[in-house]
C-alpha positions as CSV (number, residue, x, y, z in Angstrom):
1,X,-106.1,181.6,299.0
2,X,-108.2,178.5,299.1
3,X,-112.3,179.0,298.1
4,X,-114.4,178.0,301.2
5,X,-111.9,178.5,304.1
6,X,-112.4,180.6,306.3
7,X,-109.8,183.9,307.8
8,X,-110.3,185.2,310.8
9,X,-108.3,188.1,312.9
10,X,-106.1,187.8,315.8
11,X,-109.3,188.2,318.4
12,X,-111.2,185.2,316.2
13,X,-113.8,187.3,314.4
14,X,-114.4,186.0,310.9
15,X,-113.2,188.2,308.3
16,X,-115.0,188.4,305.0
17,X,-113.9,191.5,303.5
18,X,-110.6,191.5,300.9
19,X,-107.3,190.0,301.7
20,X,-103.9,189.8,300.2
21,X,-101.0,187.6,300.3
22,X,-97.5,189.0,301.6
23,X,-94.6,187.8,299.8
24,X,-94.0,185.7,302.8
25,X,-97.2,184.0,302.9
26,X,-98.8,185.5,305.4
27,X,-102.5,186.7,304.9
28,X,-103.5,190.4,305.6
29,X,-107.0,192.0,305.1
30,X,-107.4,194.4,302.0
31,X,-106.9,193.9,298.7
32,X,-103.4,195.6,298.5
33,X,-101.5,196.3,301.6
34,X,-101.5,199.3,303.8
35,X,-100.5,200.7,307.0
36,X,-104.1,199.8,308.6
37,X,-103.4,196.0,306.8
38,X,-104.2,193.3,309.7
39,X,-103.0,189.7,309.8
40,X,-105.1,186.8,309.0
41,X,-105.3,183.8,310.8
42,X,-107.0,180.1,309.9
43,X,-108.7,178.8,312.5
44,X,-106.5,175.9,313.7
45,X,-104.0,178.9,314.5
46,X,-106.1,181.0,316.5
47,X,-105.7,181.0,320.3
48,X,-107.9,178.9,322.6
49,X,-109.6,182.1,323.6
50,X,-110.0,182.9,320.0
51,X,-111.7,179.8,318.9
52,X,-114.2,180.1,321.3
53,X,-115.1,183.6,319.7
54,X,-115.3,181.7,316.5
55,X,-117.0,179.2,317.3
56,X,-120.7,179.4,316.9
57,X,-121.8,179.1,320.9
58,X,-124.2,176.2,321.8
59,X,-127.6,178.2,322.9
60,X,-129.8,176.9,326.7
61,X,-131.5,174.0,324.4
62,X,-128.0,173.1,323.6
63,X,-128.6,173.1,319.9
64,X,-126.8,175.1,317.9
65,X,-128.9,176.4,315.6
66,X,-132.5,178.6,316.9
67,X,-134.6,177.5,314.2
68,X,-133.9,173.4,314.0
69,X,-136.4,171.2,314.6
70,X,-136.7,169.3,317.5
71,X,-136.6,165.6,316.7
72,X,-138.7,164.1,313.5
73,X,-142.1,163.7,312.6
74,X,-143.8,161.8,314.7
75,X,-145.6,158.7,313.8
76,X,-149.2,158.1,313.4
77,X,-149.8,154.6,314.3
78,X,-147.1,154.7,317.5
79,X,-148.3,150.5,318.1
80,X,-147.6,149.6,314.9
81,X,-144.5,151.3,314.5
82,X,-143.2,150.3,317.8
83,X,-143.6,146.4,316.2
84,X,-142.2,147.3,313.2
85,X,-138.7,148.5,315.1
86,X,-138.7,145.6,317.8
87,X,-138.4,143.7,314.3
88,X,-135.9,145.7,313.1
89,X,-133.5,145.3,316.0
90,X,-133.7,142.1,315.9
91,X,-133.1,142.0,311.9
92,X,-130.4,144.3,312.1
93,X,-126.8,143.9,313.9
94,X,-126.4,147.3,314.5
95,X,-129.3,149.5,315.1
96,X,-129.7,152.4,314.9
97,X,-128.2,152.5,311.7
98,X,-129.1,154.2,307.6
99,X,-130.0,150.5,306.4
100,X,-132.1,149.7,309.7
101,X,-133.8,153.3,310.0
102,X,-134.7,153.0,306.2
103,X,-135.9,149.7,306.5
104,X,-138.1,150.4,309.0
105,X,-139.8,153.3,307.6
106,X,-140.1,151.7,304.1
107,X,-141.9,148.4,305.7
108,X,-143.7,150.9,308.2
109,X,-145.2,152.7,305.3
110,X,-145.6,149.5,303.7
111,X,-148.1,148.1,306.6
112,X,-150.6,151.5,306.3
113,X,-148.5,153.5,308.7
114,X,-148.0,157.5,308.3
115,X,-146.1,160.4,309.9
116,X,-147.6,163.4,311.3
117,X,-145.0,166.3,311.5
């Protein structure tokens, strides 16, 4: 039983509790096995309807998550900064991109400019 992956029951709730390994493979809940024993499933073998269960459900913001922040911090000279990434799309083939956003902020930074979260 792999570390880190996760079981879940036939209807897709996660199970956490203690599991066992039949002779056949098959996963059941509970350390040894039992009449009340249930199967275990991974997720790629859950029904459709079941991997929606388990499947964290996007919330009316469509994030996923209620307490992530809503974009970045916000920066304190917005003229300057805007100058500073009209140069770094023109610098960089692809943009956005790790190098270009880092370049920016490092020469942003470099030119007096600061963040304001």
């Amino acid at each position: 039983m792999a570390k880190g992956v996760k079981h879940y029951l036939r209807d897709g709730t996660e199970w956490k509790g203690g599991m066992h390994k039949m002779a056949n493979g098959v996963l059941h809940t509970g350390k040894t096995h039992t009449k009340n024993s249930k199967r275990l499933y991974h997720f790629k073998d859950l029904s459709d309807r079941a991997k929606k269960k388990a499947r964290p459900s996007k919330m009316a913001g469509g994030s996923v998550r209620k307490n992530m922040k809503k974009g970045g911090s916000t920066p304190s000279n917005p003229s300057l900064y805007s100058s500073v990434k009209s140069e770094a799309k023109a610098k960089f083939d692809v943009y956005p991109s790790a190098y270009a956003n880092a370049w920016l902020v490092k020469t942003y930074k470099k030119r007096g400019g600061g963040y304001k979260s």
